[in-house]
C-alpha positions as CSV (number, residue, x, y, z in Angstrom):
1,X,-22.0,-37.3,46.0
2,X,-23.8,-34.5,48.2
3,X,-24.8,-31.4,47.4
4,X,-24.1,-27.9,48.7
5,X,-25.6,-24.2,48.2
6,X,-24.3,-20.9,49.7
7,X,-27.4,-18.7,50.4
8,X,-26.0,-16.5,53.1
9,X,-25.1,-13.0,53.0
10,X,-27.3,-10.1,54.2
11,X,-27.1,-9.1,50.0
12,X,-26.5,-5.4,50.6
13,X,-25.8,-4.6,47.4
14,X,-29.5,-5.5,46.0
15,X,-30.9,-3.1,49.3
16,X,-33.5,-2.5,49.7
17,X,-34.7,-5.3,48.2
18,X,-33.1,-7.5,51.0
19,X,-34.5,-5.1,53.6
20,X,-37.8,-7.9,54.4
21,X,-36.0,-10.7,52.7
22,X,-32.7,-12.9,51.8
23,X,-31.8,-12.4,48.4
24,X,-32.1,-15.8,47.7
25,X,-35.4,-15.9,48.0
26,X,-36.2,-13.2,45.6
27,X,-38.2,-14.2,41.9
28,X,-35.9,-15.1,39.2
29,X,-38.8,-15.1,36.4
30,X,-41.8,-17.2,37.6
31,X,-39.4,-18.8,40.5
32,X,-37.8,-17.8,43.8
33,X,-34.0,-18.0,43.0
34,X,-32.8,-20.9,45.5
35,X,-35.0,-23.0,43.1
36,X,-32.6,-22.8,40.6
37,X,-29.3,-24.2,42.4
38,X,-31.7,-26.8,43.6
39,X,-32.9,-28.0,40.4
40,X,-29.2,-27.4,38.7
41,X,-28.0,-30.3,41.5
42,X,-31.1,-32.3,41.2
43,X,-30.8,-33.0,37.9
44,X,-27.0,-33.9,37.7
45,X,-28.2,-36.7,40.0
46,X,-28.0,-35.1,43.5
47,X,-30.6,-36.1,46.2
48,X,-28.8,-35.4,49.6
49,X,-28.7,-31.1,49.3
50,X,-27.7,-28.7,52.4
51,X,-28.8,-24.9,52.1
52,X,-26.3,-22.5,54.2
53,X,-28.1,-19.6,55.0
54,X,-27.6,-16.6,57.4
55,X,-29.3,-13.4,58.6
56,X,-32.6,-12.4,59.8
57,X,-34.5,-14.5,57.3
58,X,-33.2,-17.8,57.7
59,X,-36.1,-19.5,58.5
60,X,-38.0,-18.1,55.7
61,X,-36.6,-21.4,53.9
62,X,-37.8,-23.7,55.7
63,X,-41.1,-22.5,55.2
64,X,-40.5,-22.4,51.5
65,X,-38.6,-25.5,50.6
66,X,-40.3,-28.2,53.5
67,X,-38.0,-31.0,53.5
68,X,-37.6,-31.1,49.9
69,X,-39.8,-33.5,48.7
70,X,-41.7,-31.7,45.9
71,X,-37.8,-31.8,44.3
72,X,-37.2,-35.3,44.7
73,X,-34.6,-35.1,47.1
74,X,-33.9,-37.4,49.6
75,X,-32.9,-34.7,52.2
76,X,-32.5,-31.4,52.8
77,X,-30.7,-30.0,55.3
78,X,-30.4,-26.1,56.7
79,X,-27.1,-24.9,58.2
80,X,-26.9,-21.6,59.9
81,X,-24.0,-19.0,58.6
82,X,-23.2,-16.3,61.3
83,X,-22.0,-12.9,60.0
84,X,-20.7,-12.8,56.4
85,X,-17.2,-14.6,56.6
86,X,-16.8,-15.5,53.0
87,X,-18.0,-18.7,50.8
88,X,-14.8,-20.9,52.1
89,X,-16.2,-20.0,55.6
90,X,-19.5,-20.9,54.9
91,X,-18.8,-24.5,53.6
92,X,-16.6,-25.5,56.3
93,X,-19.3,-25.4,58.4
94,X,-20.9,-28.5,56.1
95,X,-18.6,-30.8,56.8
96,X,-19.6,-33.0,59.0
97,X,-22.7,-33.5,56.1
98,X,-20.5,-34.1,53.8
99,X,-19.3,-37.1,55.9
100,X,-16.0,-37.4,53.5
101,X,-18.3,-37.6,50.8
102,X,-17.2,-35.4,48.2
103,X,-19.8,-32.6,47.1
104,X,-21.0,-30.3,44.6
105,X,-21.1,-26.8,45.7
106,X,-23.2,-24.4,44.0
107,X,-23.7,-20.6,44.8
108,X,-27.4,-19.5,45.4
109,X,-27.7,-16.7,43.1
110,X,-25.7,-18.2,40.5
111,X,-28.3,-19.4,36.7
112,X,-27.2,-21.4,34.2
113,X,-29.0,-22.1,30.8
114,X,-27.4,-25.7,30.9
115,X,-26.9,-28.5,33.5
116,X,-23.7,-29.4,34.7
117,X,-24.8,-33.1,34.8
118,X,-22.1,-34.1,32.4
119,X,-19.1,-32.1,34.5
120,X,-20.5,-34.0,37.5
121,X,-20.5,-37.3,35.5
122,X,-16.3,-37.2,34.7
123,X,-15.9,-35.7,37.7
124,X,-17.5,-38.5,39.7
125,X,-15.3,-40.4,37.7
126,X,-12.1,-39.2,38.3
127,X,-13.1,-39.4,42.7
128,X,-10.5,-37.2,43.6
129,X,-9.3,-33.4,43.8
130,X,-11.3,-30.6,42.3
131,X,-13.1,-29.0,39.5
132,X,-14.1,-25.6,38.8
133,X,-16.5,-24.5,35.6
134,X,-15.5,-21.6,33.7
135,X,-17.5,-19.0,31.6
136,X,-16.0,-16.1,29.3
137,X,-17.4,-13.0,30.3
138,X,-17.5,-9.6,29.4
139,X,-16.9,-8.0,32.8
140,X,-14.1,-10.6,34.4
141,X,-12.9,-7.8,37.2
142,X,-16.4,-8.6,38.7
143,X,-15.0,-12.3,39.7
144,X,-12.1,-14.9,40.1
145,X,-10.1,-15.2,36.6
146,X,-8.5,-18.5,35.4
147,X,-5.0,-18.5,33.9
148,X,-4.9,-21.5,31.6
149,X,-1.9,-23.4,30.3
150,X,-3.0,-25.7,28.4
151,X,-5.4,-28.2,29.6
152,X,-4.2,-27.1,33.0
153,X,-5.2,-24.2,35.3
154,X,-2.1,-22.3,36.4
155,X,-3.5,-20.0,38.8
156,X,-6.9,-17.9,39.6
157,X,-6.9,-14.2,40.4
158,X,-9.7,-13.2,42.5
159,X,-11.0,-9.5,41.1
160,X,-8.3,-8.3,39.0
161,X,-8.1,-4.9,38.1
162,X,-6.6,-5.7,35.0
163,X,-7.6,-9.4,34.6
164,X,-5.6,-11.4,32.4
165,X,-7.9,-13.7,30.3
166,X,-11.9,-13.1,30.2
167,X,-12.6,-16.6,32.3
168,X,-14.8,-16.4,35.1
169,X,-14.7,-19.0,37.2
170,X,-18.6,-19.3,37.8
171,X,-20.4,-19.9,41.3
172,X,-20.5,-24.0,40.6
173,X,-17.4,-26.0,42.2
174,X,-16.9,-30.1,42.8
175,X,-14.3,-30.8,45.9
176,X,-12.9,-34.2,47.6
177,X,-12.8,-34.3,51.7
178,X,-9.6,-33.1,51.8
179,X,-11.7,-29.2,50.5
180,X,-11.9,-29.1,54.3
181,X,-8.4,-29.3,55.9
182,X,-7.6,-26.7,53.4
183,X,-10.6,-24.2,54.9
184,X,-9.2,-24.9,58.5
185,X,-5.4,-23.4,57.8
186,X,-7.2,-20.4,55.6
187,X,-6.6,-16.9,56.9
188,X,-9.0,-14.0,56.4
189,X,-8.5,-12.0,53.3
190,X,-7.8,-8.1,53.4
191,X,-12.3,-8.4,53.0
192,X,-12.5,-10.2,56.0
193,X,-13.6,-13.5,54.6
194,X,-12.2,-16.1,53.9
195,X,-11.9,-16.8,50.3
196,X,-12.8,-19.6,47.9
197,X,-10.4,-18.5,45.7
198,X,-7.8,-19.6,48.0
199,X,-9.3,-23.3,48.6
200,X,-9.1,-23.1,44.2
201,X,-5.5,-21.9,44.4
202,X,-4.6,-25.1,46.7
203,X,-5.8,-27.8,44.7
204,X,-3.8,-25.9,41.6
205,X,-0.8,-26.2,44.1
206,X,-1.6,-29.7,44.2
207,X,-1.5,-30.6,40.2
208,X,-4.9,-31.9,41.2
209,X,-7.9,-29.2,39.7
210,X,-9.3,-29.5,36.0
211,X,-11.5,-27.3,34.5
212,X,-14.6,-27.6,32.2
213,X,-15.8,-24.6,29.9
214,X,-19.4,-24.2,29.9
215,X,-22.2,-24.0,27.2
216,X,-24.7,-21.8,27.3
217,X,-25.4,-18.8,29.4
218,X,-24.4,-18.2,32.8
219,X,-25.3,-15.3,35.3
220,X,-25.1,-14.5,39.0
221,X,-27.4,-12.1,40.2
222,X,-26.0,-10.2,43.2
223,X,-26.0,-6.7,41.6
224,X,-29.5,-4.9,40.3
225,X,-27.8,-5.5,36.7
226,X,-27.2,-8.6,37.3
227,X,-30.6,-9.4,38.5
228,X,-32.2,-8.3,35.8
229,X,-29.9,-9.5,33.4
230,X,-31.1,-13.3,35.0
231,X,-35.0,-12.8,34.7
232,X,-34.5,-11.9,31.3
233,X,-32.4,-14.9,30.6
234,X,-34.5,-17.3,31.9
235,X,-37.7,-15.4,30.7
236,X,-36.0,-15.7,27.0
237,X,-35.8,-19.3,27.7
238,X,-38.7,-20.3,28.7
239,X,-40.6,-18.1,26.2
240,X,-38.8,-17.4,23.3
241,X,-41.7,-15.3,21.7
242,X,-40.7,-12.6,24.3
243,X,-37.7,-11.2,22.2
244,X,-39.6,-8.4,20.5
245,X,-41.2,-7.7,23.8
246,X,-38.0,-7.6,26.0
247,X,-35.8,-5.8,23.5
């Protein structure tokens, strides 16, 4: 199984932070944030990683991540994102690394408290379709919302206004080949992009997408909030005695 991480995006909404920099490559705590993706897929067993990245900065990865080595991955590979045409838009562009492999795909500004070793374990198992990790949130509108019946997804909403369950589908997806003949027959959304939430929406079509519910915390951090909200996070955890301090 291979390894993917979106890190494109010119990240205006954390500007003008991003003004000299991707924000990607900004400090979660006492790490630059595309070490966290990195480590989340190293330690469910992952070696072979690709970084998609874009903008004016792209390079400034290279020269921060080598070839890799000092994670213990075998590779590491760099793809170039032109323009901001959505997440489905930037993975097609990794498939002829993912060699009909199938992959783990993991959005760059995305933390988790936990690894997702053991979602990657049964769904390495199962060798087919998709998986999606879920998270109940506070804010849902902010992301896609799963509709569950059952033990089975019925449909995800991408930024409801008036979302209809509190489960965000979080920035961490698992995908067979077939992830992109889906991306090739995708139109752009009324954003302009095309849209993960679509590529979801097939494999649900399909009877083929399972779900997992995740322990722990989870945070993107594309928003000032949300940024913050992630250094204290992982602050907390690495240094509990910091509560009184932080509050």
């Amino acid at each position: 199984m291979k390894g993917i991480i979106l890190a494109g995006g010119l990240g205006t909404r954390l500007f003008p932070l991003t003004k000299i920099t991707n924000k990607h490559l900004l400090p979660i705590y006492d790490q630059p944030m595309i070490y966290y993706p990195i480590q989340l897929l190293v330690e469910a067993g992952i070696r072979d990683i690709t970084i998609v990245t874009g903008g004016n900065y792209a390079g400034d990865f290279l020269r921060l991540l080598g070839n890799g080595r000092e994670f213990g991955l075998t590779h590491i590979n760099y793809v170039y994102q032109e323009g901001e045409g959505g997440i489905a838009e930037a993975l097609g562009l990794c498939e002829h690394f993912a060699g009909g492999q199938p992959i783990a795909v993991v959005l760059g500004d995305n933390i988790l408290e936990n690894t997702i070793a053991p979602a990657v374990y049964t769904y390495r198992k199962s060798g087919t379709g998709a998986k999606i990790l879920l998270k109940e949130v506070t804010d849902p509108e902010r992301f896609g919302v799963a509709v569950l019946n059952g033990d089975r997804v019925e449909k995800i909403i991408e930024k409801p206004q008036h979302p209809p369950t509190n489960l965000a589908v979080i920035g961490v997806y698992m995908y067979d080949s077939r992830v992109f003949d889906i991306i090739s027959t995708l139109k752009p959304s009324g954003r302009g992009e095309l849209e993960i939430t679509d590529v979801n929406n097939q494999y649900i079509n399909w009877g083929e997408m399972t779900y997992e519910i995740i322990d722990g915390w989870w945070t993107d951090a594309g928003t000032f909030d949300s940024l913050y909200r992630a250094n204290r996070l992982v602050a907390l955890k690495r240094n509990p005695e910091l509560k009184e301090a932080l509050r």
